[in-house]
N, C-alpha and C positions, 0 to 999 in steps of 0.2 A: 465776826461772822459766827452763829451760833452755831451752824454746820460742825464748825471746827471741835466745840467741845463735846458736844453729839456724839462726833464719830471717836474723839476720845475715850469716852464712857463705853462707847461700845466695842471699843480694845480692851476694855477692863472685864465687858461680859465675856468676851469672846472663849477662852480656854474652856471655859465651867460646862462641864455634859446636861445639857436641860433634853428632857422627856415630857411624856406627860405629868408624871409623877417623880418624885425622888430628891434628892440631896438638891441638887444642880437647880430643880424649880425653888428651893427655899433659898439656895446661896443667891440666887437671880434676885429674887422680892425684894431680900435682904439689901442688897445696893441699888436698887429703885429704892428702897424705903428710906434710907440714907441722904435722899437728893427730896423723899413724898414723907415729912415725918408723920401726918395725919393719916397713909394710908396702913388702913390692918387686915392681917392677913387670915383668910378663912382655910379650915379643914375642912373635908369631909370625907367619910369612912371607907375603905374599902367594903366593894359590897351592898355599899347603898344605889338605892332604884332611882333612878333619875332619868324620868318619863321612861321610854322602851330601852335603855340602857342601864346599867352598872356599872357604879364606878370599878376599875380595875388594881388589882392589885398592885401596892408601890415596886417599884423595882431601882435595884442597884447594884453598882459594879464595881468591884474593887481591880479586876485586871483581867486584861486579854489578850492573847497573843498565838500565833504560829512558830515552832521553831520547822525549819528546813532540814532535807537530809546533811544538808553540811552544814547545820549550825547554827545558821544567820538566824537574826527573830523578824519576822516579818508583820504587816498588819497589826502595830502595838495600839491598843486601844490611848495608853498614855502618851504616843505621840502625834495621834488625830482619832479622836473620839468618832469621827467617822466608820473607821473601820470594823468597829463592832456594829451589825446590825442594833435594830433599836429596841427594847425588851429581849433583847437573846437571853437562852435559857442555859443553866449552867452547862459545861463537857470539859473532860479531861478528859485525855488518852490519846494512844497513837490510831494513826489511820495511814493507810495506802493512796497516792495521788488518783487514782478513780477512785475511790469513795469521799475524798473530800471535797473532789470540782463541783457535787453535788450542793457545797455549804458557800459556796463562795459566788461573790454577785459582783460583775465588773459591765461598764459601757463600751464596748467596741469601737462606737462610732466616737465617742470621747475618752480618750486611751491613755490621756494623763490626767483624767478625770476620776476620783472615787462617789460612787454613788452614794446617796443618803437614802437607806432603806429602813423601812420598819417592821413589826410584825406586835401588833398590839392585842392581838384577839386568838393570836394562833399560837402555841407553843413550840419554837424553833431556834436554833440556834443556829449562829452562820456570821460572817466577815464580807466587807466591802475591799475593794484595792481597784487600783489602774489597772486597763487592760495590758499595759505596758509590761510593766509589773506579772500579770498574770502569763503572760506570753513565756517568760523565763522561768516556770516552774520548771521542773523535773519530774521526774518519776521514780517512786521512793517511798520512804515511810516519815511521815509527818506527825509532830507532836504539836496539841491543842492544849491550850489551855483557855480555858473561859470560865472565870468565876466571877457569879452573878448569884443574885438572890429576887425571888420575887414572892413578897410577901403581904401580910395585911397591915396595911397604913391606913396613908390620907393621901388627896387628891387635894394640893394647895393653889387658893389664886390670888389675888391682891383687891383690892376696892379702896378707891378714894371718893370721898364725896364731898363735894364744896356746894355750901348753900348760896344759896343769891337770895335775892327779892323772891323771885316768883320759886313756887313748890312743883313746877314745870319743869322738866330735867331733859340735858344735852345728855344723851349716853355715847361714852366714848370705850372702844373696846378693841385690843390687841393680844398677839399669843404669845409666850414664853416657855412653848417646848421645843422648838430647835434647839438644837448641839451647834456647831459652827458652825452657820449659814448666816451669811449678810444682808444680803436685800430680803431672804426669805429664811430668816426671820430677825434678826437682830437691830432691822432696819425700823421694826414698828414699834416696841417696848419705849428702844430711846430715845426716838422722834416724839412718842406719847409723854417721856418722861420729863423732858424740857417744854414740851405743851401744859403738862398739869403744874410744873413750877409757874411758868407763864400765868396761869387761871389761880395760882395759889398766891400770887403778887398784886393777883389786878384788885382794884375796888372798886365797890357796887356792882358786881355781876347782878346781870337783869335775870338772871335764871342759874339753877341747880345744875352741877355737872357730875354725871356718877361714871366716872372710870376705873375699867377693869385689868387686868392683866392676869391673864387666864391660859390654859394648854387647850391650842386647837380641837374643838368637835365636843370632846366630853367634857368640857372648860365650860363652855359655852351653854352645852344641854342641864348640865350640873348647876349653875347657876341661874339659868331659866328658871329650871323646876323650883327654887328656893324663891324668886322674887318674878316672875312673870305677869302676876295680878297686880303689883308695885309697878312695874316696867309698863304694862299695857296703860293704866290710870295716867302713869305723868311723863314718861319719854312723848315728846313728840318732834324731837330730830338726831338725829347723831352718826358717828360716822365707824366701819371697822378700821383699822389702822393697818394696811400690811403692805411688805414690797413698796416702802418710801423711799428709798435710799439710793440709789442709782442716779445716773444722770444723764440718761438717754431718752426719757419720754416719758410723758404724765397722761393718765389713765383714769377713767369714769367707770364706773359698774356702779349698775341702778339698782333700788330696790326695787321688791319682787311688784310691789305698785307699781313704782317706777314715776309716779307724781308727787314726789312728797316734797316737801320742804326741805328735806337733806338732799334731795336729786337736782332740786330749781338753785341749791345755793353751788350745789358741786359744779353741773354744768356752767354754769355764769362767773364762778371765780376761774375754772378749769380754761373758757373759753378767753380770757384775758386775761390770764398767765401764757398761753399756749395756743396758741388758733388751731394748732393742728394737734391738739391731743387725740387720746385713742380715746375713740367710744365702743364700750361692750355693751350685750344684753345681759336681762336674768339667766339667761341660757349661759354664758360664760362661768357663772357663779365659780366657787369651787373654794373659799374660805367663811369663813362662821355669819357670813349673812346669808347662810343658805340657811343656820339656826334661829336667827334673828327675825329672820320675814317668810320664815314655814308659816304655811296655810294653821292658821289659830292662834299665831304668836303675832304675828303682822306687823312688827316694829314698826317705823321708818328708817330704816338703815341701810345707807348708801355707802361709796367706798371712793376716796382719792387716794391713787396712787401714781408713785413713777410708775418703771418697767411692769405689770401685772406678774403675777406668778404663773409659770408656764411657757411665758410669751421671751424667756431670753435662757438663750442656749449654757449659762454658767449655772439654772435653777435647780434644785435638789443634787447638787455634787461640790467637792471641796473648792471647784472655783469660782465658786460662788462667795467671795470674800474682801475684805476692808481693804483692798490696795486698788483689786483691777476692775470692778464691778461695784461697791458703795463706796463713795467717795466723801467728802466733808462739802461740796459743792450739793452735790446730789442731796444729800439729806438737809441739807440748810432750805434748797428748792420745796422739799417734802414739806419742813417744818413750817413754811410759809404757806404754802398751799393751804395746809390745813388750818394753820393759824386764820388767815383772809377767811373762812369758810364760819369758823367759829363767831369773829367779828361779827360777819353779815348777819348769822341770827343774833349777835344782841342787836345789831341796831336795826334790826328789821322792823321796822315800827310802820303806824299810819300816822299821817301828818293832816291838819286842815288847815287850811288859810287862814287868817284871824278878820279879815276885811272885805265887803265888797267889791269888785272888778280887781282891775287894776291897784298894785299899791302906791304911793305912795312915796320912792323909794329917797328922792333927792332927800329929803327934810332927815330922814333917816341916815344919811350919808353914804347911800349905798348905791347911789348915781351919782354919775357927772354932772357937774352943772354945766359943762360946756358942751353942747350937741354939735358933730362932727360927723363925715360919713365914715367912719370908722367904729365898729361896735365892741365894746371890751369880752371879750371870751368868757373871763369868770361873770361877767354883768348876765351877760345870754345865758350863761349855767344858771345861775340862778334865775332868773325870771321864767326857767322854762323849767325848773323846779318848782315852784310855787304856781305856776298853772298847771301842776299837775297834784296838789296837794289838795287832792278832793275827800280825803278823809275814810276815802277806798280803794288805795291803790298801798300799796305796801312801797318801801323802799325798795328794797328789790327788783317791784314791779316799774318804778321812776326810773333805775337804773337801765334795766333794760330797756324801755322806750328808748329814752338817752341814747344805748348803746356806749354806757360810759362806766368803768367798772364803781361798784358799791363805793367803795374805800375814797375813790375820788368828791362822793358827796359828803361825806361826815362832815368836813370842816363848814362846809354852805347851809346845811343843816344845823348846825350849831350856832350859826351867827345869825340867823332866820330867827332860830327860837329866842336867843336871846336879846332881837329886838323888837319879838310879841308878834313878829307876821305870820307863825304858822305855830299849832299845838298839836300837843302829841295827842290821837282820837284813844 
C-alpha cells in the first residue's frame, strides 16, 4: 500500500519548522528533492512586488521559551514548534502574569489543544499552549525568551516539470509552510510527492505536468507573477493539493468556473470512489485556488480532497497529527483519488468507429459464436461503447452515460483500437 510509505516520509517531514520562508522551507524541498531529482528550486528576494504584494522578510529561530516563577520552562519552541507564534519577533526579559496573558493564545473549547497561529504582516511576538496548561499559571514574574531573527532573504518553492507529447500542461500545486500539521498540511506535499514519482516513472505521458510546492498565499501570488502568461497559454487542467490525508471523507471544491475539465474529472472520479462525498462551492474557497482562479488569472483549478480544511475539529492545532487524524489508509485513499483523476485526462480522448452500422464483432473474436438468452456483460460494455464512439463525445463523456467509472473502460478501449474498430479523432 503506498499509503504506508507516504505517511512514512511524512514522519520524516514532520519535526522541521516550515513558514512561509526560512531554513525549514529549504530543509523540506531538500527531501522532496531527494525522492523529485529533476525538481529545482527557485528564490526570490525579499522585497520583491509580486502583483499588490511583497515578498516578506525571511525569518528564523533559534529558541523560545517561558521559564515560570518556580522554574519550570514551559512553551519550548524545541519541543513543539507550535508554540511559538509564527514570524514572532524577537523579546527577552521578565514580565508580570498580567502583562504577559496579553502574548499568549490558547483554545478553551479545545483545552488539550495548542493553536497554530501566525502573524506574517504584523510585528508581534507571543506563544501558543493548551488551555489546560494555561489554567495552571500563577501569578508572578515570568521570564521570555524569544530569539528570532527576521531578515532579507528569499521566499523558496520547488517546480518539477515533466514533458509529454503535448506542450499542454497538467498544473499540480501544494504548500509547504506548515510546521506540524498533518492533514493541514503535511498531507499534500507527500501525497504530491509519490504522484510526481508515479508521473516521473510512467511512459508516454500524453501531456506536460508542472508541479509546484510553494508556501501558502504568497507561494502562489509569487509564482503567478513570474509565469501567469506561461500558465494561461498551456494549463488547461490541474488540481490544488491540500487536506488528502485523513480518513473520514472525500471532498470537491470547484473552480471559480466551476465547468472545467478539472471539475467534470474530480466530480466523476469523486462520485465513484465515494457516492456521498462532500460537495463545496467557490464560496467555500479558502486555499491558493482563490490564487489560481482570481478574476484575470482564471486557471482551471479544482481541488480533491479528504476532510476540507476547516471542516474537522483537530484543523490548525497540535491534534492535528500522523497517529489520530492522517493515517497511511487515509492518504493511500488521497493518493488514489487523485492518481484516477490524472488518468482520466490522459485518456480522455475522442474515439470514431472505423465501420458502418453495426460491426462486425464474431470474425473478430469478440463475440460468441454461440447465441443464448444470456448476454455477456463485457460483450454489452463494449458494444454500447462503440455506439457511442461518434468522434464527439469525449471518454469521459462515454463514461458518464455508462454511469461506469473511466478506469473501467481503458482496457475495452484498448482492445477496440487495437482491432481497428474505433480511432482516436
Amino acid at each position: 500500500m503506498i499509503g504506508k510509505k507516504i505517511h512514512e516520509f511524512a514522519k520524516i517531514l514532520w519535526p522541521i519548522n516550515r513558514s512561509i520562508t526560512g531554513k525549514g522551507v529549504r530543509e523540506t524541498l531538500d527531501l522532496i528533492k531527494s525522492h523529485l531529482s529533476g525538481m529545482e528550486v527557485a528564490s526570490i528576494p525579499s522585497g520583491t512586488s509580486v502583483f499588490d504584494w511583497k515578498v516578506p522578510k525571511e525569518w528564523s529561530v533559534n529558541e523560545a521559551y517561558i521559564i515560570t516563577p518556580n522554574g519550570d520552562k514551559i512553551c519550548d519552541f524545541n519541543v513543539n514548534n507550535l508554540h511559538l507564534i509564527g514570524y514572532s519577533t524577537s523579546y527577552e526579559g521578565e514580565l508580570e502574569y498580567e502583562e504577559l496573558i496579553d502574548h499568549l493564545y490558547t483554545l478553551p473549547e479545545q483545552p488539550n489543544a495548542i493553536p497554530y497561529v501566525t502573524s506574517y504582516y504584523k510585528k508581534r511576538w507571543g506563544f501558543c499552549l493548551k488551555y489546560e496548561d494555561y489554567k495552571n499559571l500563577k501569578k508572578g514574574t515570568y521570564y521570555i525568551k524569544i530569539d528570532t531573527k527576521l531578515f532579507d532573504g528569499v521566499l523558496n518553492y520547488g517546480e518539477l516539470i515533466l514533458k509529454g507529447k503535448s506542450n499542454k500542461e497538467i498544473f499540480i500545486s501544494t504548500y509547504i509552510c506548515h510546521p506540524s500539521l498533518a492533514n493541514n498540511e503535511l498531507s499534500g506535499p507527500t501525497v504530491v510527492t509519490y504522484l510526481a514519482k508515479w508521473l516521473t516513472e510512467s511512459k508516454n505521458l500524453e501531456y506536460t505536468y508542472r508541479i509546484v510546492f510553494i508556501p501558502e498565499t504568497i507561494g502562489s501570488i509569487s509564482y503567478l507573477s513570474k509565469n501567469i502568461n506561461h500558465l494561461q497559454d498551456n494549463v488547461f487542467a490541474g488540481f490544488n493539493v491540500s487536506c488528502i490525508g485523513d480518513d473520514r471523507a472525500f471532498s470537491y471544491l470547484p473552480s471559480r468556473n466551476g465547468n472545467t475539465l478539472s471539475d467534470e474529472v474530480a466530480k466523476h472520479v469523486l462520485h465513484h470512489i465515494d457516492r456521498n462525498y462532500k460537495k463545496y462551492t467557490w464560496l467555500d474557497r479558502g486555499s491558493d485556488e482563490r490564487q489560481y482562479c482570481a478574476p484575470g488569472v482564471d486557471l482551471p483549478i479544482a481541488s480533491i480532497m479528504r476532510t476540507k480544511y476547516g471542516e474537522y475539529p483537530e484543523y490548525h492545532t497540535s491534534l492535528d497529527d500522523l497517529e489520530n487524524v492522517v493515517t497511511p489508509e487515509g492518504l493511500n485513499g488521497g493518493y488514489w483519488a487523485i492518481r484516477k483523476a490524472l488518468e482520466a485526462i490522459e485518456k480522455n480522448k475522442k474515439y470514431r468507429v472505423t465501420v458502418l452500422c453495426e460491426p462486425q464483432y464474431g470474425r473478430r473474436g469478440l463475440y460468441p459464436t454461440l447465441t443464448t438468452n444470456k448476454h455477456d456483460a463485457n460483450v454489452a460494455l463494449m458494444e454500447n461503447i462503440v455506439s457511442l464512439c461518434d468522434g464527439k463525445k469525449t471518454l469521459i463523456d462515454i463514461a458518464e452515460i455508462l454511469n461506469n467509472p473511466i478506469w473501467e473502460l481503458y482496457e475495452t478501449i484498448d482492445m477496440l483500437l487495437s482491432k481497428s474498430l474505433i480511432k482516436q479523432v
